[in-house]
Steps between C-alpha positions, in 0.01 A plus 500: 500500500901503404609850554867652520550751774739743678483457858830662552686817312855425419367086507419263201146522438293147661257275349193518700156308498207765551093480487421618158355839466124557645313704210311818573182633349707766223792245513634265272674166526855428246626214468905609446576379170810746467699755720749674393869561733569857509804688634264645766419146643872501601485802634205359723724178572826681600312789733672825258102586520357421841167287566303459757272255514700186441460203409423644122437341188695694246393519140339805327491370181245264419254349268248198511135384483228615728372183684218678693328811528322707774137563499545864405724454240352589107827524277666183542391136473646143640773402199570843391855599442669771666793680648509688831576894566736457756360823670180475705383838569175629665340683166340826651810702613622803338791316350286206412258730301821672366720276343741483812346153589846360638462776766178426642513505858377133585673388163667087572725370278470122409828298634590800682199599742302227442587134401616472111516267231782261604184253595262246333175769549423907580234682552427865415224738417291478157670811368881356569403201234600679148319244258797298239482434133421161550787392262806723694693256721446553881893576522468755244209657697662498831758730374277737418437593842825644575780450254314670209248706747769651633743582197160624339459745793845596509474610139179690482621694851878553303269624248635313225333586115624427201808609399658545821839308570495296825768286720395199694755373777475196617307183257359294675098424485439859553746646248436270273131612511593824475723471191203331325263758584720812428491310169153461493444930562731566270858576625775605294763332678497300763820417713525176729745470763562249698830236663368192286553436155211209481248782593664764314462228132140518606450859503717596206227216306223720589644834372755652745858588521645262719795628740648350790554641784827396575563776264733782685125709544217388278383824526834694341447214197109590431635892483726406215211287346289776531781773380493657831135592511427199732118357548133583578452248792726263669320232671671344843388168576788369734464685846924494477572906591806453239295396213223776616806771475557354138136566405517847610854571314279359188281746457475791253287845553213457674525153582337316667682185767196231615610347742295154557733216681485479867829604697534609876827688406550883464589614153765813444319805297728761371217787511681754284630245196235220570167744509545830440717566239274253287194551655496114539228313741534190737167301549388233699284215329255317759312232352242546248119609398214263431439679137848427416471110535176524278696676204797236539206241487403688170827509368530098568133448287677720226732288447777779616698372778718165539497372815678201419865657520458621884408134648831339502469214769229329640472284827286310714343642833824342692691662774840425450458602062354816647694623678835414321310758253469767823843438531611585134330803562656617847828438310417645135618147374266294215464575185100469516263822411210337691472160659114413570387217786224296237265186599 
């Protein structure tokens, strides 16, 4: 089968030929239909986070049709729709029987630990298939698993209920998830910041104040908004330590920084004015629970989520169109939320 692979950190990712996956008795085999191109696939390409066992197929977000089951499997049948939970964790741990599942001890991450959706097939255990509406498009499920996963996690760890005021810096697939759900709970007012203006049209559509962050400070801008009181929860989706330090300068009392993009650079914490003197908290978001991809699921039946906004670009499973995308990333150019590979 066709699969896309890193074979070197810091190096364009290679086309490759490999033997299609072998399934096991609780496995199932996908045929890729979508995967999605997340910021963290860069990461992967580039070596900011290190991996070990190269080659790699990246990918963690993906969606397709089972083409064969194992003999133990029950849930699933050949021609079912589904996406895959990205996280493949052993089940019986304390975190796993805790909700800390994405700190399991033998946890592997698809596209990271184990070969990911940049191919033409995957296989994975039964209970990593989350069945589809048969009628949501594969691209629109494969952003499920991360994009909206994660911006769901973010918000239910921020704590975010209705009424609450809330900044989200940086719009891209993430964000933009995020602004829509904030939405969704029941924000009062939702601020989007972010360097492009394309992305910035798209989130003022779906209900925030758009601000860009070539502003002087963002952050001194949603204090005057807010008449000085500041917001709830300021969400951090870049990894850039200077947008992190805008979050923080955000927040009001008792707020509440998440921060959820991937950086390898230290970030400056003024402990009196940052922490104390508003009894403010920093968090770190890590993935995301198997419950919360079922409600998001149950939001899409109701009818109460668009996915259609955050898929912005879609491509073929070609080297050279992916990774000009990994490229846009490593730069911050592009003015797409989420560009999906799609056969």
């Amino acid at each position: 089968m066709n699969a896309l692979q890193i074979i070197d950190q810091g190096k364009p990712l290679e086309q490759r030929e490999l033997r299609q996956p072998v399934v096991m008795q609780d496995e199932v085999l996908v045929s890729i239909k979508a995967a999605g191109i997340c910021h963290s696939d860069a990461h992967y390409r580039a070596g900011t986070i290190p991996i070990s066992n190269l080659p790699i197929t990246p990918g963690h977000e993906i969606a397709g049709v089972i083409e064969e089951i194992g003999g133990n499997v029950k849930s699933l049948k050949v021609g079912d729709h589904v996406s895959l939970n990205y996280l493949l964790t052993c089940g019986k741990c304390e975190h796993c029987s805790d909700s800390r599942e994405q700190f399991c001890p033998s946890v592997e991450m698809l596209g990271k630990n184990r070969d990911g959706g940049y191919a033409e097939f995957i296989s994975v255990p039964e209970r990593n298939a989350v069945l589809l509406p048969e009628d949501l498009p594969f691209h629109h499920g494969a952003i499920l698993m991360c994009s909206w996963a994660t911006s769901f996690h973010a918000l239910n760890k921020s704590g975010l209920t209705a009424g609450m005021t809330i900044a989200v810096f940086g719009v891209g697939g993430l964000g933009i998830a995020a602004v829509q759900l904030s939405n969704l709970l029941g924000a009062a007012d939702i601020y989007a910041v972010d360097i492009n203006k394309e992305k910035l049209k798209i989130a003022s559509k779906l209900g925030a104040t758009a601000l860009e962050a070539a502003e002087p400070n963002p952050a001194e801008v949603i204090r005057q908004l807010t008449e000085g009181s500041g917001v709830d929860i300021a969400l951090e989706f870049t990894g850039i330590p200077e947008v992190g330090r805008q979050a923080i300068e955000s927040l009001g009392v008792k707020g509440i920084a998440a921060f959820v993009g991937v950086g390898n650079k230290p970030l400056s914490v003024n402990i009196y004015d940052d922490l104390i003197n508003k009894e403010a908290e920093l968090i770190g978001v890590s993935d995301h629970l198997p419950h919360e991809i079922e409600q998001l699921l149950n939001y899409v039946r109701e009818g109460k989520l668009d996915l259609s906004s955050a898929v912005t670009r879609k491509i073929s499973l070609d080297v050279d169109e992916v990774n000009r995308v990994l490229d846009e990333f490593d730069h911050y150019r592009g003015n797409d939320l989420r560009t999906v590979i799609v056969s």
